[in-house]
C-alpha positions in Angstrom: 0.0 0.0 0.0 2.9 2.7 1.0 4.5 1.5 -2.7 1.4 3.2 -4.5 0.7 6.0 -2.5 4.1 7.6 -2.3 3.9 8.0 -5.8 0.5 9.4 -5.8 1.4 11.9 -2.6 4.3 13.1 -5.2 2.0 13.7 -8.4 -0.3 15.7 -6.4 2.8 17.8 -4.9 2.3 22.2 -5.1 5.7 22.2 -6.3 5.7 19.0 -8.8 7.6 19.5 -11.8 10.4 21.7 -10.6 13.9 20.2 -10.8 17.5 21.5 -11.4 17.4 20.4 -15.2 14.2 22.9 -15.7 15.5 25.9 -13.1 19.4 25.8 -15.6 17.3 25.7 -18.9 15.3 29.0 -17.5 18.4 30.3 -16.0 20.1 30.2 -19.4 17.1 31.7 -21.4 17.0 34.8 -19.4 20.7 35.5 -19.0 20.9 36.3 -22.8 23.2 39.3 -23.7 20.6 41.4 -25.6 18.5 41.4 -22.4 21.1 42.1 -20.0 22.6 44.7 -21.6 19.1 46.9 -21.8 18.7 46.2 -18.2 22.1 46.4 -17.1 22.5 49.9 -18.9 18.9 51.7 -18.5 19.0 51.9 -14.5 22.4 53.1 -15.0 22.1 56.0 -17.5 18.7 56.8 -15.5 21.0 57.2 -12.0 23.7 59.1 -13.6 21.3 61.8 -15.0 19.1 62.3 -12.2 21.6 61.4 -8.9 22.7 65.4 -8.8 18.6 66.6 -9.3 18.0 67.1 -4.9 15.2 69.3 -4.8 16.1 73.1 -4.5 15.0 73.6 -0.8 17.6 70.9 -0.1 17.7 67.3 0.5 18.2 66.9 4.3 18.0 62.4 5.2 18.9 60.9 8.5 21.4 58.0 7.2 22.7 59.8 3.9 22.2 61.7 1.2 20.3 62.2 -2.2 22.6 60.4 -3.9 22.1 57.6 -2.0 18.2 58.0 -2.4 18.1 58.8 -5.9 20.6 55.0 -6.3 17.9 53.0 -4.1 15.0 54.4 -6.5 17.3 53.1 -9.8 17.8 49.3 -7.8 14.0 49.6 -7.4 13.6 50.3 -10.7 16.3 48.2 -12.6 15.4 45.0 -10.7 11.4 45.5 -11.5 12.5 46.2 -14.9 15.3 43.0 -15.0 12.1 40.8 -13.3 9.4 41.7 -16.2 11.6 41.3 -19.1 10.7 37.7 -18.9 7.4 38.9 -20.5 8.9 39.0 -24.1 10.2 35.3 -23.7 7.4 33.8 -22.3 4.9 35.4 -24.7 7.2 33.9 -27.4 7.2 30.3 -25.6 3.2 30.2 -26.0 3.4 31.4 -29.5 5.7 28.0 -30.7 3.4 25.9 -29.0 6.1 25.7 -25.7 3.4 25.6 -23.3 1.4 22.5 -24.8 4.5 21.1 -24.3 4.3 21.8 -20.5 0.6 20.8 -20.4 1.9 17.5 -21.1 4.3 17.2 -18.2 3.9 16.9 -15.0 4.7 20.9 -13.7 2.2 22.6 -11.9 1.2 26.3 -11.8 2.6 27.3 -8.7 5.7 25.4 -9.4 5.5 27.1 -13.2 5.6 30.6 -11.2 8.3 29.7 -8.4 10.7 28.9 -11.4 10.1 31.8 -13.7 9.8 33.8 -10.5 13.5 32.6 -9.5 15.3 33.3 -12.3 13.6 36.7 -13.0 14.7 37.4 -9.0 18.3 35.9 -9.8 18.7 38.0 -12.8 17.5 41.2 -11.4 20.5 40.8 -8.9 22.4 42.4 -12.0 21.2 45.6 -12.7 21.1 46.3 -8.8 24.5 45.3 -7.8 25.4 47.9 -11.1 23.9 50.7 -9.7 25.0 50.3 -6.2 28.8 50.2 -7.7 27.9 53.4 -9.1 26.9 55.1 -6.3 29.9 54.5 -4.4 31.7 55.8 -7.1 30.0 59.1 -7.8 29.6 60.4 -4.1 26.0 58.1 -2.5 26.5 58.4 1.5 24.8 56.2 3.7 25.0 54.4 6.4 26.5 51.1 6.3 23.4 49.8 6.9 21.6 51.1 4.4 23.5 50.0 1.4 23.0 45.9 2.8 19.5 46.3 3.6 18.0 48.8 1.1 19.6 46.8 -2.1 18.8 43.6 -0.6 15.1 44.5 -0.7 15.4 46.2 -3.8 17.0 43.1 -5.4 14.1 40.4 -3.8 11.6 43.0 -3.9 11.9 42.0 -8.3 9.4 39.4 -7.4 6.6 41.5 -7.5 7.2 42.0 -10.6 8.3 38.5 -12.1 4.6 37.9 -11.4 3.7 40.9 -13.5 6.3 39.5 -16.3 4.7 36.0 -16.1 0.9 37.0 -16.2 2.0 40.1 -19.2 3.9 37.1 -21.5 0.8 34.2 -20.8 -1.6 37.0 -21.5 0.1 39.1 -24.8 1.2 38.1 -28.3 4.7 38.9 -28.7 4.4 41.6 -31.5 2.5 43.4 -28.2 4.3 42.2 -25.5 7.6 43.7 -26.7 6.6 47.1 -26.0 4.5 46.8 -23.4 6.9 45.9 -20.3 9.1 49.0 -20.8 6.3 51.4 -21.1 4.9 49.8 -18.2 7.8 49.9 -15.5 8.8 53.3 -16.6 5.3 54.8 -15.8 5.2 52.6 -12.7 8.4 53.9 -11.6 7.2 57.3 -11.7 3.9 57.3 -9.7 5.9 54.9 -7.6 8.4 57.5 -6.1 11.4 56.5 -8.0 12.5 59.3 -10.6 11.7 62.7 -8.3 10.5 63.0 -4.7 6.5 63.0 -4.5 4.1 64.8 -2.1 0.8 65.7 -1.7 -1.7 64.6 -3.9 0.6 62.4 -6.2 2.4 61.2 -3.4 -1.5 60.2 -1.7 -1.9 58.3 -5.6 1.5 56.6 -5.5 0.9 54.7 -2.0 -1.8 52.9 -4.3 0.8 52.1 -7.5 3.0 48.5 -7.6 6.3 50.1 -6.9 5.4 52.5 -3.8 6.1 49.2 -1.4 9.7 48.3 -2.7 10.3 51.9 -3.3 9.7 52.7 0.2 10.7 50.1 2.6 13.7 50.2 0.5 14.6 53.6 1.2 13.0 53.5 4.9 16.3 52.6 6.6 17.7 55.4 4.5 15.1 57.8 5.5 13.3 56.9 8.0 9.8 56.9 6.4 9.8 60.8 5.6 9.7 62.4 2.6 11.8 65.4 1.7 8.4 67.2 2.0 8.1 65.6 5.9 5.3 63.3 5.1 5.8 59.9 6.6 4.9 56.4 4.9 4.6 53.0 7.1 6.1 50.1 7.0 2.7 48.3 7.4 1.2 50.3 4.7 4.1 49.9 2.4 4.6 45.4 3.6 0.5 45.4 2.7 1.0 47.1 -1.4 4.2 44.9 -1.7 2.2 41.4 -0.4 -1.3 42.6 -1.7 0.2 43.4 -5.7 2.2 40.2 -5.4 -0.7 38.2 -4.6 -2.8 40.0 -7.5 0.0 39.3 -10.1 0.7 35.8 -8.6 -3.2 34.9 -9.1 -3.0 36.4 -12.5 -0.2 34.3 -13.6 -1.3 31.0 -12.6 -4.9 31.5 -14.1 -3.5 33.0 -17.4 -1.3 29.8 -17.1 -4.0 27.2 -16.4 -5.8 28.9 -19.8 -3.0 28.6 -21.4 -2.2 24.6 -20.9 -5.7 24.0 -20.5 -5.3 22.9 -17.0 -8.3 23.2 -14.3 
């Protein structure tokens, strides 16, 4: 009896599917050189034009300076962008028939997203550890703190937006999808509180938008919560948009997946 229900227990495993030989084939699709590059280059060009832009009245922070703000905001930014690049591939993958191919194996949905989520996370590594090397070199100050723990969340905070990627590529032909993610981040990243400091009414609108929760508990050990305006954001409010949107992308993902394999 134990001999035919271990197997049974197995095929009916969350995870089933997921091995090393599937996580190096993903790995290897996503670290191409075209793709890199873009994301590699665009947080970088972004956080030299904009790291010298403090805002006039000055840009007073209790563990650093603007620099230092202005290169969390670009991680945010680089990683999110590095995460939903998968988009383009995955839209491709359903448009040569890739995912009838997976209908017919034994991967599940949830273990479909934890891979694809991995090695978006794993990429968007790059593009972060880039633009922290560049703030060290053109003048970011912070405390020593700050750098581990405000890139670190910037770097895992990417799987928000692997989700995003996932559901975008299972939901858009490619001819659309190509576009689409760039667009997407950039105006993201703005209502998000990445490019120039918020307040008011747009900063009220941004604690709504996908980025506002990486954006800000990655800059809270920077600045403590407050804006260069004084306003103060939680780190409840901004834990609750960075679970809530990954839960809404996550839900999209694995239903646009199920579609797309056919799978209840």
């Amino acid at each position: 009896m134990a001999a035919v229900t271990a197997p049974a227990a197995a095929r009916t495993s969350v995870f089933n599917g997921v091995n090393p030989t599937f996580v190096r084939h993903e790995l290897r699709r996503r670290f191409n050189r075209q793709t890199t590059i873009f994301t590699v280059l665009l947080p970088a060009v972004l956080y030299l034009a904009l790291f010298r832009t403090a805002p006039s009245g000055g840009a007073s922070l209790p563990h650093g300076n603007f620099a230092a703000w202005m290169m969390i905001g670009q991680a945010v930014y680089g990683a999110a962008t590095a995460a939903v690049s998968s988009a383009a591939t995955i839209s491709v993958e359903k448009s040569v028939g890739w995912m009838r191919t997976i209908a017919m194996s034994p991967l599940t949905p949830p273990g479909y997203l934890l891979v694809k989520v991995l090695c978006s996370v794993l990429m968007a590594g790059v593009p972060v550890a880039i633009v922290g090397a560049l703030g060290a070199l053109t003048g970011a100050q912070a405390d020593a703190n700050v750098w581990v723990v405000s890139l670190l969340v910037a770097w895992i905070g990417a799987a928000v937006f692997a989700a995003l990627g996932i559901g975008m590529g299972l939901a858009m032909k490619p001819d659309v999808v190509m576009h689409m993610p760039g667009l997407t981040m950039t105006a993201l990243a703005f209502l998000g509180n990445l490019f120039i400091p918020l307040s008011g009414v747009m900063l009220e609108v941004s604690r709504y938008t996908p980025m506002y929760g990486v954006a800000t508990l990655a800059r809270y050990p920077l600045n403590d919560g407050f804006s260069f305006h004084g306003e103060h954001s939680s780190v409840a409010g901004a834990v609750f948009n960075l679970l809530a949107w990954f839960a809404g992308f996550s839900f999209l993902a694995i239903r646009r997946f199920r579609k797309s394999t056919g799978r209840p």
